[in-house]
ChimeraX commands (.cxc) that place a marker at each C-alpha (Angstrom):
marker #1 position 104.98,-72.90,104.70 radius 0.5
marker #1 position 103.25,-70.30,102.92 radius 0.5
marker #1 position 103.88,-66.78,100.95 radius 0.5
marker #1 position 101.98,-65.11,103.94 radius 0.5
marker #1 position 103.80,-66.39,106.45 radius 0.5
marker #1 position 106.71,-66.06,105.36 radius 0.5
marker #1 position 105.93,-62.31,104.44 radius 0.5
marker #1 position 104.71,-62.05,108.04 radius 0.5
marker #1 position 107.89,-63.62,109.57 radius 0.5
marker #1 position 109.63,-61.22,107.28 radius 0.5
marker #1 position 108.03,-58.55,108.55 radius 0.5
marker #1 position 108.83,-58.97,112.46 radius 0.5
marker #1 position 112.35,-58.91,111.45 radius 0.5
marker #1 position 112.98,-62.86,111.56 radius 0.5
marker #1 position 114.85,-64.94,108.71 radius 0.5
marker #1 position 112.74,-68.20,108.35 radius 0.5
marker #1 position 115.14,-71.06,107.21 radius 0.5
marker #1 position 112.13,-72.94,105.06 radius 0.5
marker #1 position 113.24,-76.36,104.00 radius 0.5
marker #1 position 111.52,-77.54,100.47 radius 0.5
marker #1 position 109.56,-80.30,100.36 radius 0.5
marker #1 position 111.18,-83.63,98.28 radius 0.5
marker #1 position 108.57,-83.47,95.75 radius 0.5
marker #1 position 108.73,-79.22,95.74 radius 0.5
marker #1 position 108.97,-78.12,91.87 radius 0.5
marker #1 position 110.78,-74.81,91.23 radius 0.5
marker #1 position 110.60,-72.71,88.40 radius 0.5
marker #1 position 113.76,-71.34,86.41 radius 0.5
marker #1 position 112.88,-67.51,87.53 radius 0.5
marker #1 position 111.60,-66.91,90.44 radius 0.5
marker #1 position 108.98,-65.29,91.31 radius 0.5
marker #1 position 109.15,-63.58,94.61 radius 0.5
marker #1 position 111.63,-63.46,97.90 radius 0.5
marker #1 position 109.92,-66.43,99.03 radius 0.5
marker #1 position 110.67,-68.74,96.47 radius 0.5
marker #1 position 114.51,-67.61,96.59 radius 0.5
marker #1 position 114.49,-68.33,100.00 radius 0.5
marker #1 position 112.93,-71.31,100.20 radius 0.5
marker #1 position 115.91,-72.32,97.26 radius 0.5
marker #1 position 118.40,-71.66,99.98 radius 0.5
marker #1 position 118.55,-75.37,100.94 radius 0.5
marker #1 position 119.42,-77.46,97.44 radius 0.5
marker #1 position 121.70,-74.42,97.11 radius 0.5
marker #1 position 124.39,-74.07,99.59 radius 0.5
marker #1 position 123.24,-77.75,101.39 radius 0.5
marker #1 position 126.07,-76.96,103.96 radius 0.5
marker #1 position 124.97,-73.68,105.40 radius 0.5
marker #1 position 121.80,-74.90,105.41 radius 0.5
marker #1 position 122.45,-78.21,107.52 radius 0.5
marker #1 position 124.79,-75.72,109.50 radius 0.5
marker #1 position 121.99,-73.47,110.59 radius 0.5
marker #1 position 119.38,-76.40,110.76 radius 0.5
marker #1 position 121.90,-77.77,113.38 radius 0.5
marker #1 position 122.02,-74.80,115.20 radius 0.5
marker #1 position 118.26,-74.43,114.91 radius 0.5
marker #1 position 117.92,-78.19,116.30 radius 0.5
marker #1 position 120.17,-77.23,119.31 radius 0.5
marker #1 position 117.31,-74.62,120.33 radius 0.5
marker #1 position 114.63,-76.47,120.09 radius 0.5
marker #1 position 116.22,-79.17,122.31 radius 0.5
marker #1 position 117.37,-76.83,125.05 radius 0.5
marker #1 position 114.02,-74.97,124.81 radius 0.5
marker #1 position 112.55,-78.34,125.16 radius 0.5
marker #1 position 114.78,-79.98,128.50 radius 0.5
marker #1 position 114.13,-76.24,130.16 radius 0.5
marker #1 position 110.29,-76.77,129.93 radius 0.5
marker #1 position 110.31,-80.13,130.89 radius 0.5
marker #1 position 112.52,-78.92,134.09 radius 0.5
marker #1 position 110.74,-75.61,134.71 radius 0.5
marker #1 position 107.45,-76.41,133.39 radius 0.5
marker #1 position 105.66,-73.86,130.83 radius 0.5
marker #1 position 104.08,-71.59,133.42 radius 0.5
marker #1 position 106.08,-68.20,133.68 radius 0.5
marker #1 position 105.18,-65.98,137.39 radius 0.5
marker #1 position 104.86,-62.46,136.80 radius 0.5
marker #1 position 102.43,-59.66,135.96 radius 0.5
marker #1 position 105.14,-57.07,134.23 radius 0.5
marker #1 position 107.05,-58.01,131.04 radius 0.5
marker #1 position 109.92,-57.18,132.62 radius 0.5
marker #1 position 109.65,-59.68,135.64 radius 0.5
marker #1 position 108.66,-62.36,133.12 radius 0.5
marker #1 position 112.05,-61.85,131.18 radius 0.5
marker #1 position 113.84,-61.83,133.90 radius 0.5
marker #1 position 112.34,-65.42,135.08 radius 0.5
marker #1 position 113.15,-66.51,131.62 radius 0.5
marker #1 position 117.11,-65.31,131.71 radius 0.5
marker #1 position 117.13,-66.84,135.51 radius 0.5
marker #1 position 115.80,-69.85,134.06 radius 0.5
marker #1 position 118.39,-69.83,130.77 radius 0.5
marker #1 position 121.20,-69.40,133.33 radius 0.5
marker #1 position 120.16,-72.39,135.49 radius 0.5
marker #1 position 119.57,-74.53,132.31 radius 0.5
marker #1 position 123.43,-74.04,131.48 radius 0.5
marker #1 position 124.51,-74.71,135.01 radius 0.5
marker #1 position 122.94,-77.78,134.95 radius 0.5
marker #1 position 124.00,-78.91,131.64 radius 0.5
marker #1 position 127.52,-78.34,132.45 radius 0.5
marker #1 position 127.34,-80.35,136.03 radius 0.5
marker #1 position 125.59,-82.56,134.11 radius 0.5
marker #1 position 128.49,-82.61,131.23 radius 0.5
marker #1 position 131.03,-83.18,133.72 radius 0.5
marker #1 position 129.92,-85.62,136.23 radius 0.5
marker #1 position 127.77,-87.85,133.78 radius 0.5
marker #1 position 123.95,-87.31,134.73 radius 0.5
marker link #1:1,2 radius 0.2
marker link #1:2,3 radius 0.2
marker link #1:3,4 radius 0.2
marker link #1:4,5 radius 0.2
marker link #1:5,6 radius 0.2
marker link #1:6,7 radius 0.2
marker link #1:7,8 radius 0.2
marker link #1:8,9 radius 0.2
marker link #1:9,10 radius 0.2
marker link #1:10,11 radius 0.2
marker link #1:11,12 radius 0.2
marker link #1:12,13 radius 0.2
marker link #1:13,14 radius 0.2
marker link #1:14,15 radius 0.2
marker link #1:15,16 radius 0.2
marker link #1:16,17 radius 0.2
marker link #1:17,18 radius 0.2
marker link #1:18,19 radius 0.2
marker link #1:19,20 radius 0.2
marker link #1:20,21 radius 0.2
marker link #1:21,22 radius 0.2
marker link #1:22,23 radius 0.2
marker link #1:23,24 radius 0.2
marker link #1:24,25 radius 0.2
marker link #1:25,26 radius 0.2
marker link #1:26,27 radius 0.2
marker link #1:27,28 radius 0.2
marker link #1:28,29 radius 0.2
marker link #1:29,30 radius 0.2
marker link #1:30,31 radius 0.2
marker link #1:31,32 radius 0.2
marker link #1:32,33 radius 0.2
marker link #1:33,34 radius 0.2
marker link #1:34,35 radius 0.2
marker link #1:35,36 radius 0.2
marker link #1:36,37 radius 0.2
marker link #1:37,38 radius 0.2
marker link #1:38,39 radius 0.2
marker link #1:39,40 radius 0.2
marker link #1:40,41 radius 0.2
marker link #1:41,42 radius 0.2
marker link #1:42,43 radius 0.2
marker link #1:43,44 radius 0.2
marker link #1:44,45 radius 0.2
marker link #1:45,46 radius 0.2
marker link #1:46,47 radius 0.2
marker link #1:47,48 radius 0.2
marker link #1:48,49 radius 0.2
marker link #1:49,50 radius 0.2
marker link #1:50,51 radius 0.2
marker link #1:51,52 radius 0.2
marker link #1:52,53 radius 0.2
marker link #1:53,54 radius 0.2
marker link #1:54,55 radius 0.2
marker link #1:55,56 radius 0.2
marker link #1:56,57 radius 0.2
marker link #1:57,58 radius 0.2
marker link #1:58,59 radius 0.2
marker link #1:59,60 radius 0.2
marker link #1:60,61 radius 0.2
marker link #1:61,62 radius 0.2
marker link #1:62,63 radius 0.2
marker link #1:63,64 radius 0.2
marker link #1:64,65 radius 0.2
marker link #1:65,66 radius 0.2
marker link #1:66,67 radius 0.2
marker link #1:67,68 radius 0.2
marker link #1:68,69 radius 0.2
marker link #1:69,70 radius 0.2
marker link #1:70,71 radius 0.2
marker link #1:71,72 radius 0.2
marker link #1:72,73 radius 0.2
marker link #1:73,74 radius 0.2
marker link #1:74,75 radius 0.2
marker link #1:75,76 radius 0.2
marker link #1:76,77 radius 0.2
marker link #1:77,78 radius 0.2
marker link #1:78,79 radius 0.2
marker link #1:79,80 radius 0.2
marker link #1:80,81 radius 0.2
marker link #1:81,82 radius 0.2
marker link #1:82,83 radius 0.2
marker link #1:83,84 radius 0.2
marker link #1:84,85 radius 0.2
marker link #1:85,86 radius 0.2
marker link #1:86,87 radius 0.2
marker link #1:87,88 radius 0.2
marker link #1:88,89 radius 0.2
marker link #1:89,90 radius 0.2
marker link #1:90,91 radius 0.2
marker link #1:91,92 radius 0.2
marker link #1:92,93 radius 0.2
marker link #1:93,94 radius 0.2
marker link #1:94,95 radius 0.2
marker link #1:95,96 radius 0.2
marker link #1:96,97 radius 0.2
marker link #1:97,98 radius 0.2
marker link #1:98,99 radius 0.2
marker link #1:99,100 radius 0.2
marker link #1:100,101 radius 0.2
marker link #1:101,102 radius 0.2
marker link #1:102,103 radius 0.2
marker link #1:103,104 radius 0.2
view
């Protein structure tokens, strides 16, 4: 949770959702992007929780897939690898819909 990180993250085209800390102090004008960003939570607390939940939902499936799959991807192009990961993605929903419906 830094200003170079989040100028990094920036950078590659991704929008961090940064959560303050409880004792974070802000000041009346901010300074940067980074310190308006990182505002976004006390702001507008239900986007925030709204894309925190969807952010949460990620991380979980990311989690059951590995724990499924394993973290080893087989392949030597890019290409082959991505595929392996969408196979994998597809299989993942499969299953959590048999799973959804029969109770497993």
């Amino acid at each position: 949770m830094s200003v170079r990180n989040y100028e990094m993250a920036h950078e590659y085209g991704v929008t961090p959702y940064i959560k303050p800390k409880d004792n974070a102090v802000f000041r009346l004008h901010l300074a940067n992007a980074y310190e308006a960003h990182v505002l976004f939570a006390p702001r507008f607390p239900g986007r925030w929780s709204s894309v925190h939940h969807w952010r949460a939902k990620a991380e979980c499936a990311i989690h059951s897939k590995r724990a499924v799959f394993g973290d080893v991807v087989r392949g030597r192009l890019r290409s082959s690898r991505m595929n392996q990961e969408i196979c994998r993605d597809i299989v993942h929903n499969i299953r959590m819909s048999i799973m959804d419906r029969h109770g497993g």
